[in-house]
C-alpha positions as CSV (number, residue, x, y, z in Angstrom):
1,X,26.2,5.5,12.7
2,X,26.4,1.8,12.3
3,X,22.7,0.8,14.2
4,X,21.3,4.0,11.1
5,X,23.8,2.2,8.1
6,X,21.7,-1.0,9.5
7,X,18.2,0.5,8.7
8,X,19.3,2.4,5.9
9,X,19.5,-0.2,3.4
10,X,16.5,-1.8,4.1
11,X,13.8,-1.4,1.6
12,X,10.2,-2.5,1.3
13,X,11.3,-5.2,-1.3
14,X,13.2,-6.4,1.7
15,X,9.8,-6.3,3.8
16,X,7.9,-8.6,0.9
17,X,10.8,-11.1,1.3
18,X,10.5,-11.0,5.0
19,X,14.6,-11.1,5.2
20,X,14.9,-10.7,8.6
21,X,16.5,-7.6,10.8
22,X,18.9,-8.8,13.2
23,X,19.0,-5.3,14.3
24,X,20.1,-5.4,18.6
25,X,20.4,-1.9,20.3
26,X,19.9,-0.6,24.3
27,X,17.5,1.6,25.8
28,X,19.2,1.7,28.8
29,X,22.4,-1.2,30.4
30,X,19.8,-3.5,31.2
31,X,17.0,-3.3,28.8
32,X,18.2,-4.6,24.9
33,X,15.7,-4.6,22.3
34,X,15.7,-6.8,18.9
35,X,14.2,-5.5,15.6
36,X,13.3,-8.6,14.4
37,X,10.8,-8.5,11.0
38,X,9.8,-5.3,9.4
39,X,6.6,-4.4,8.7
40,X,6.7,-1.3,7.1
41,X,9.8,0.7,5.7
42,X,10.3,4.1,3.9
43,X,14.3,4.1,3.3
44,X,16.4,6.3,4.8
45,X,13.7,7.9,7.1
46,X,11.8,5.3,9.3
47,X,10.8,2.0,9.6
48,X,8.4,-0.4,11.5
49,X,9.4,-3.7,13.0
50,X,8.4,-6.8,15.3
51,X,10.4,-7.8,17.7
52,X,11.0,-7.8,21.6
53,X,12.0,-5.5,24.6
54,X,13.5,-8.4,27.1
55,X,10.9,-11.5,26.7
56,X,7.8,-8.7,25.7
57,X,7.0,-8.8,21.9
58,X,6.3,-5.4,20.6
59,X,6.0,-3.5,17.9
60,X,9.1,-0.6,17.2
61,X,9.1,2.3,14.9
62,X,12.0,3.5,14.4
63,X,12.7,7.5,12.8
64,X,16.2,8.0,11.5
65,X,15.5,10.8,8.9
66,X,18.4,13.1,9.0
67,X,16.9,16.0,9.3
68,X,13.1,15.4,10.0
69,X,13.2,12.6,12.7
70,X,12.4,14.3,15.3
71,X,9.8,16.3,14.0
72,X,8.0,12.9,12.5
73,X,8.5,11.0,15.9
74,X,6.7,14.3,17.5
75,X,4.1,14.2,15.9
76,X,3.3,10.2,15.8
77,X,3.2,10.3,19.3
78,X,0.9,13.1,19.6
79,X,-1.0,11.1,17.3
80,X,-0.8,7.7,19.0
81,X,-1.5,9.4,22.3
82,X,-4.4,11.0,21.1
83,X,-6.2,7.6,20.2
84,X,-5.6,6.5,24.0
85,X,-6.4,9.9,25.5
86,X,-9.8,10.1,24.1
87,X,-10.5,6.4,25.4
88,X,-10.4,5.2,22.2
89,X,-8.9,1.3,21.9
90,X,-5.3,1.4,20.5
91,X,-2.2,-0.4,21.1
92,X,-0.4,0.9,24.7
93,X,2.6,2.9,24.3
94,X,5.2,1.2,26.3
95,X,9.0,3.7,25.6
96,X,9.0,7.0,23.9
97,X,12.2,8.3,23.2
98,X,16.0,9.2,21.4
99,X,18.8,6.5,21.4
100,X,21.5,7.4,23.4
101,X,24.3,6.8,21.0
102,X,22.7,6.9,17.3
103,X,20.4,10.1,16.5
104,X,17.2,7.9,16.2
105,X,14.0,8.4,18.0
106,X,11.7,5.6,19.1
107,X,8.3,4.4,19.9
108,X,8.0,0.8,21.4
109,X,4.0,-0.1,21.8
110,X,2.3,-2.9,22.6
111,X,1.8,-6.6,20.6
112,X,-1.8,-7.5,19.9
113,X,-0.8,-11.0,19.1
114,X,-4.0,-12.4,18.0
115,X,-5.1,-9.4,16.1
116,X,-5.1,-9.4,12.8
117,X,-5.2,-6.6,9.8
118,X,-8.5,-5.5,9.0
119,X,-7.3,-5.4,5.4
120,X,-6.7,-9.1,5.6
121,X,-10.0,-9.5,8.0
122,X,-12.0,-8.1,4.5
123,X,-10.0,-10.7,2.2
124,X,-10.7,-13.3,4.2
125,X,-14.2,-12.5,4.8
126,X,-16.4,-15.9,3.7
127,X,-19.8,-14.7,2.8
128,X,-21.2,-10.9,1.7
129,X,-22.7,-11.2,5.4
130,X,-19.5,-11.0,6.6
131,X,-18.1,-8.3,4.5
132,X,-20.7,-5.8,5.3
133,X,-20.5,-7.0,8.9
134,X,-16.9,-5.8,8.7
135,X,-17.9,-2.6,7.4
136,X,-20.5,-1.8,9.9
137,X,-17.8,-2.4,12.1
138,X,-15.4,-0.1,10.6
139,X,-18.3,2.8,10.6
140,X,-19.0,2.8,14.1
141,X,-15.2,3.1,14.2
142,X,-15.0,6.1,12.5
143,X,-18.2,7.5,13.9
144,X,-16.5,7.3,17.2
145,X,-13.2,8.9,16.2
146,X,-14.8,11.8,14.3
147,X,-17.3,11.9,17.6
148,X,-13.9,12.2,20.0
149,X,-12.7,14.8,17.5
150,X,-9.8,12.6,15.7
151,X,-9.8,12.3,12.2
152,X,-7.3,9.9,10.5
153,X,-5.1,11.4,7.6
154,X,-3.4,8.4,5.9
155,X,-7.2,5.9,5.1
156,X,-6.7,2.5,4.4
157,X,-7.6,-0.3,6.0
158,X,-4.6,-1.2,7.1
159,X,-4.1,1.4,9.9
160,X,-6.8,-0.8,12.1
161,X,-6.2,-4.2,13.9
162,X,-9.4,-6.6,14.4
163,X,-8.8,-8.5,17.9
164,X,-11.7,-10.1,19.7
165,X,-14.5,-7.7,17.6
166,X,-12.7,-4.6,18.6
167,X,-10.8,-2.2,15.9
168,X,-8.0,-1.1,17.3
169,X,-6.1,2.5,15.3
170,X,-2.8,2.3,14.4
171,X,-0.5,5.0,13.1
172,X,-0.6,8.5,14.3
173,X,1.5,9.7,12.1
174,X,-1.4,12.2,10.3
175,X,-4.0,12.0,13.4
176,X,-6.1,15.9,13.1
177,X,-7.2,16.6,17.2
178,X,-10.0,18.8,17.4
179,X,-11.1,19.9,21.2
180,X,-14.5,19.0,20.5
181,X,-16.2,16.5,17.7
182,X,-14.9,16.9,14.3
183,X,-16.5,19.4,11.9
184,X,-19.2,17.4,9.8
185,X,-17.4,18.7,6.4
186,X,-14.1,17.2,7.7
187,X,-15.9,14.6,9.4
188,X,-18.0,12.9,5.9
189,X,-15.4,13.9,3.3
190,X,-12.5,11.9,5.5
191,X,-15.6,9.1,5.8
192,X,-15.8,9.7,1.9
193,X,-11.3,8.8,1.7
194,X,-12.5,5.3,3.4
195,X,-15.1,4.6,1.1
196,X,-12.7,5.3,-1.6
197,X,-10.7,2.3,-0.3
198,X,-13.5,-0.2,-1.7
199,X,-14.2,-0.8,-5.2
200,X,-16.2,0.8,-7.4
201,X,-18.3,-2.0,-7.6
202,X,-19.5,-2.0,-3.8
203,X,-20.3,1.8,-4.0
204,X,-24.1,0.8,-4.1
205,X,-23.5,-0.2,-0.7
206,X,-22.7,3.6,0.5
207,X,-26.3,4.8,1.3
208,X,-26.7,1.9,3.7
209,X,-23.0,2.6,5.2
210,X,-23.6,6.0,5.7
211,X,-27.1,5.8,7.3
212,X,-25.6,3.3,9.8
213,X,-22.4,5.9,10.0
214,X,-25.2,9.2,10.9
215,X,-27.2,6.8,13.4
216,X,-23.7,6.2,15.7
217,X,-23.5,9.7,15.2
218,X,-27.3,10.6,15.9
219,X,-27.4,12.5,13.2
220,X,-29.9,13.2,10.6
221,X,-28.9,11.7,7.0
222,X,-29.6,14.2,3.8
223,X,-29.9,13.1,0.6
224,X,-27.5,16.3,-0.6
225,X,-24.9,15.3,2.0
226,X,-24.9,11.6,0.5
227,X,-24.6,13.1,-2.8
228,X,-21.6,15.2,-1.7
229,X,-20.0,12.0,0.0
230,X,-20.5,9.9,-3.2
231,X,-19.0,12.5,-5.1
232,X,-16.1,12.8,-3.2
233,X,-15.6,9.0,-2.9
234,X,-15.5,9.1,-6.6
235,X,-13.0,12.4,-6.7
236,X,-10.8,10.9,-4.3
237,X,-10.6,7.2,-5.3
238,X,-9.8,8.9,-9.0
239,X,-6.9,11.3,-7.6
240,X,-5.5,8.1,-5.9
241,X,-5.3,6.0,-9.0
242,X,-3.8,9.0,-10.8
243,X,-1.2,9.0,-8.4
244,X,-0.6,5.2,-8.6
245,X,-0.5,5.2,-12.4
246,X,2.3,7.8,-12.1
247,X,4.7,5.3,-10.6
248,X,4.1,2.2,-13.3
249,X,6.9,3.5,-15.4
250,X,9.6,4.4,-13.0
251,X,11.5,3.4,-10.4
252,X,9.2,3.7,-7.6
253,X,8.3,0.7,-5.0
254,X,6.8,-1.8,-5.9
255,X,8.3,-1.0,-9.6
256,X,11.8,-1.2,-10.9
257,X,12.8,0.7,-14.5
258,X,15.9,-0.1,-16.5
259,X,16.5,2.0,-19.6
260,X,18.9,2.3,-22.5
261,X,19.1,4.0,-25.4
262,X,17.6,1.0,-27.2
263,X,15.7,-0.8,-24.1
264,X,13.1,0.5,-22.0
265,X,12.0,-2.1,-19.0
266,X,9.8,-2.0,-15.8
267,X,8.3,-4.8,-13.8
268,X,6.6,-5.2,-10.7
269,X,8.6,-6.5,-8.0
270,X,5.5,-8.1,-6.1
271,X,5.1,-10.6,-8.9
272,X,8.7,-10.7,-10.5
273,X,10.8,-13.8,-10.0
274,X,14.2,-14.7,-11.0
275,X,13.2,-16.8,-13.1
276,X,11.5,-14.3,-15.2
277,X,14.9,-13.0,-16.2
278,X,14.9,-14.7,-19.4
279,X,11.9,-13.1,-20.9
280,X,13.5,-9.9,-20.1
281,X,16.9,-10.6,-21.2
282,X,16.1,-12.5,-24.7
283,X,11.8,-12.0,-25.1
284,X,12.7,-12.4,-29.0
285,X,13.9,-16.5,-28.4
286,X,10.9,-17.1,-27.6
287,X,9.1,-16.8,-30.6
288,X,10.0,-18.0,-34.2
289,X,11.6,-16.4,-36.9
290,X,8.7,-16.4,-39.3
291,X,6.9,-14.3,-36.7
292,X,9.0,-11.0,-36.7
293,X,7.6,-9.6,-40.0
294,X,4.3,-9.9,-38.2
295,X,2.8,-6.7,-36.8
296,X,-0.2,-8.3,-35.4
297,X,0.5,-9.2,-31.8
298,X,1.4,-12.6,-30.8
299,X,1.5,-14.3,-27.8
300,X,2.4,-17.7,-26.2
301,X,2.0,-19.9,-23.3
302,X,4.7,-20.9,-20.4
303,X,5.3,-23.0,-18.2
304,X,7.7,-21.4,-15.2
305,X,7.7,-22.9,-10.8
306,X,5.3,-20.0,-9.9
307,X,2.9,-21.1,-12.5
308,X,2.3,-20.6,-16.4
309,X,2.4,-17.2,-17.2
310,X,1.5,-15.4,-20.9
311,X,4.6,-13.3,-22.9
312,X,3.1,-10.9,-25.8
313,X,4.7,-8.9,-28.5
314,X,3.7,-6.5,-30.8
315,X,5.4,-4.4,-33.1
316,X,4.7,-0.8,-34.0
317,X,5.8,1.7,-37.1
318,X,6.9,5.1,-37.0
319,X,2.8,6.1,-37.2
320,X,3.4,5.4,-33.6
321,X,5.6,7.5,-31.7
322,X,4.3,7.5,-28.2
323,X,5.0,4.2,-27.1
324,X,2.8,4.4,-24.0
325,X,-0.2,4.0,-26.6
326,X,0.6,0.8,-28.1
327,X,-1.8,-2.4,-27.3
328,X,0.7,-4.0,-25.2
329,X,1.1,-0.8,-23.1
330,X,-2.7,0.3,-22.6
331,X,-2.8,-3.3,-21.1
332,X,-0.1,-2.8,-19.0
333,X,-2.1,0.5,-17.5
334,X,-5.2,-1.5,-17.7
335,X,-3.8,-4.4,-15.4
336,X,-2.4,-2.0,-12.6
337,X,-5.8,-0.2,-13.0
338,X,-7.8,-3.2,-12.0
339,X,-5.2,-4.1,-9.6
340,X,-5.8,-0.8,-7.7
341,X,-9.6,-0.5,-8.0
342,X,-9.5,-4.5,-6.9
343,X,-11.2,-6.0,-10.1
344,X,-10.2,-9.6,-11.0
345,X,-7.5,-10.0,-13.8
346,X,-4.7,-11.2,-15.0
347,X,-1.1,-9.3,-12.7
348,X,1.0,-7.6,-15.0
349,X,4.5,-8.6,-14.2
350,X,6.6,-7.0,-17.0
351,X,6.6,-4.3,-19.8
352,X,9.2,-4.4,-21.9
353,X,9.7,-1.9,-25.2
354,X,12.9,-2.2,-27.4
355,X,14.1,0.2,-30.2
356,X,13.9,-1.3,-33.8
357,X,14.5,1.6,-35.8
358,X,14.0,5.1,-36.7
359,X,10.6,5.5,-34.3
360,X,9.9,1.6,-34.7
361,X,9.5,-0.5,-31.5
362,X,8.8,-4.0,-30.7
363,X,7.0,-4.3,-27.1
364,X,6.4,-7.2,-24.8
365,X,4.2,-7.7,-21.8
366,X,4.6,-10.7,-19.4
367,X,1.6,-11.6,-17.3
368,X,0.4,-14.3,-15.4
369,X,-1.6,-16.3,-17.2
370,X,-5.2,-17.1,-16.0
């Protein structure tokens, strides 16, 4: 109980801090392996980690889920082995297997130490030529999984590694196995989920993508299939924001809520400093007296270690009783909506809504200040 108590209270806030593990335990007398960094945590169910098995880096994952771990280490192996059954480049799966004294199964694979995340591979991309380079590459790569019958559940970009010009899959945790190549339904509406990961902005470059996509296939592109696909990118990319927005007013990670009777706060804990505490604590120091009888929002300038950042406020009268429609909060849906559909903008960091009276409100909204 005391090597689960160790991963249990480790969240992904912990994983953005990079506090490290520590975490020690034995596969057998003579082989010790050390959790190290985490990568990737879901509390109290499993979690992904650096570290090493003897002097070999690897990468662990680690299922502690009291009542699903076995079932969820099942079927990420199946998953994982799938890649590497069907020849298709993946990390090697070095230890499969239960701990001995905790109930938590493991997966121990191998550390591509000079690969690097093909999210991060698109960020750093220098010129558009590079970009849609990076795409091709990520088509082929799908081509050929949908060709060897996998298609991946869980599309983002983070679930490939670029090492050496090869895209190596990660994460078989929702891998679909057919026998034979995937069904071209399944195949261009799970090509339509990774299109969805793009902006809406680079959708013009979707006809082109999915030509190259058909020719690695040698298949015949229609112009009512591309339709379908574009329709779906657009369905998909929409249900996905929805799903987003739904967490930008409670506690749900990367967001923490506080509420009162009289306060209502969330912030982002991405952007959210310590520093910051003030504007939460006391927003109302920070402007003048003369100000409060003004319902026209305000705003001013600071200067904090991580940068200036911008503190609004606005006031609203009982002719507003949701508060989620006043200025300050539309903004603070609009932010997180260009966040998530990757257009430039200011980060919200804070929302902030405190009872004045009988349905009156005064808000605030701290963002960084471009």
């Amino acid at each position: 109980m005391e090597l689960k108590a160790a991963f249990d209270h480790y969240t992904q806030e912990d994983v953005r801090k990079k506090t490290p593990l520590g975490v020690l335990f034995k596969l057998t007398e003579q082989d010790a392996v050390s959790c190290r960094q985490a990568l990737r945590v879901i509390p109290g169910k499993r979690l992904v980690c650096t570290g090493t098995w003897g002097a070999l880096p690897v990468i662990i994952k680690l299922y502690f889920d009291p009542q699903k771990a076995r079932r969820h280490w099942q079927t990420s192996h199946a998953g994982a082995r799938a890649f590497l059954e069907k020849n298709l480049p993946a990390p090697a799966i070095l230890y499969a297997g239960k701990l001995p004294e905790a109930r938590i199964y493991v997966l121990i694979f191998q550390f591509l130490s000079k690969a690097v995340r093909l999210d991060t591979a698109f960020q750093q991309a220098a010129s558009p030529t590079e970009h849609r380079r990076l795409q091709k590459m990520l088509m082929a790569c799908l081509a050929r999984h949908h060709e060897q019958g996998l298609l991946q559940g869980d599309q983002h970009l983070g679930n490939f590694l670029l090492d050496n010009e090869t895209l190596f899959s990660l994460d078989g945790d929702q891998v679909r196995s057919f026998s034979t190549p995937a069904p071209l339904k399944a195949s261009f509406t799970n090509l339509a989920a990774f299109f969805a990961v793009f902006p809406p902005e680079q959708d013009a470059d979707i006809p082109v993508l999915f030509e190259y996509y058909c020719a690695q296939r040698q298949l015949s592109p229609s112009n009512s299939t591309l339709r379908r696909v574009k329709r779906q990118t657009r369905r998909i990319r929409l249900r996905r924001l929805k799903q987003y927005l739904r967490k930008i007013y409670s506690s749900r990670d990367p967001f923490v809520a506080e509420k009162t009777p009289q306060r209502f706060c969330v912030y982002d804990q991405r952007v959210w400093r310590q520093e910051y505490a003030p504007f939460k604590d006391t927003p109302q120091s920070f402007f003048s007296e003369a100000e409060d009888n003004n319902r026209r929002p305000l705003e001013v300038l600071l200067h904090t270690a991580h940068g200036p950042v911008r503190l609004q406020k606005a006031q609203t009268g009982p002719g507003l009783f949701f508060f989620r429609k006043n200025p300050l909060a539309r903004q603070w849906k609009q932010g997180h909506t260009d966040i998530r559909l990757g257009r430039p903008g200011p980060h919200p960091i804070m929302f902030l809504k405190i009872r004045t009276g009988c349905f009156c409100t005064c808000s605030f909204l701290l963002d960084a200040a471009t």
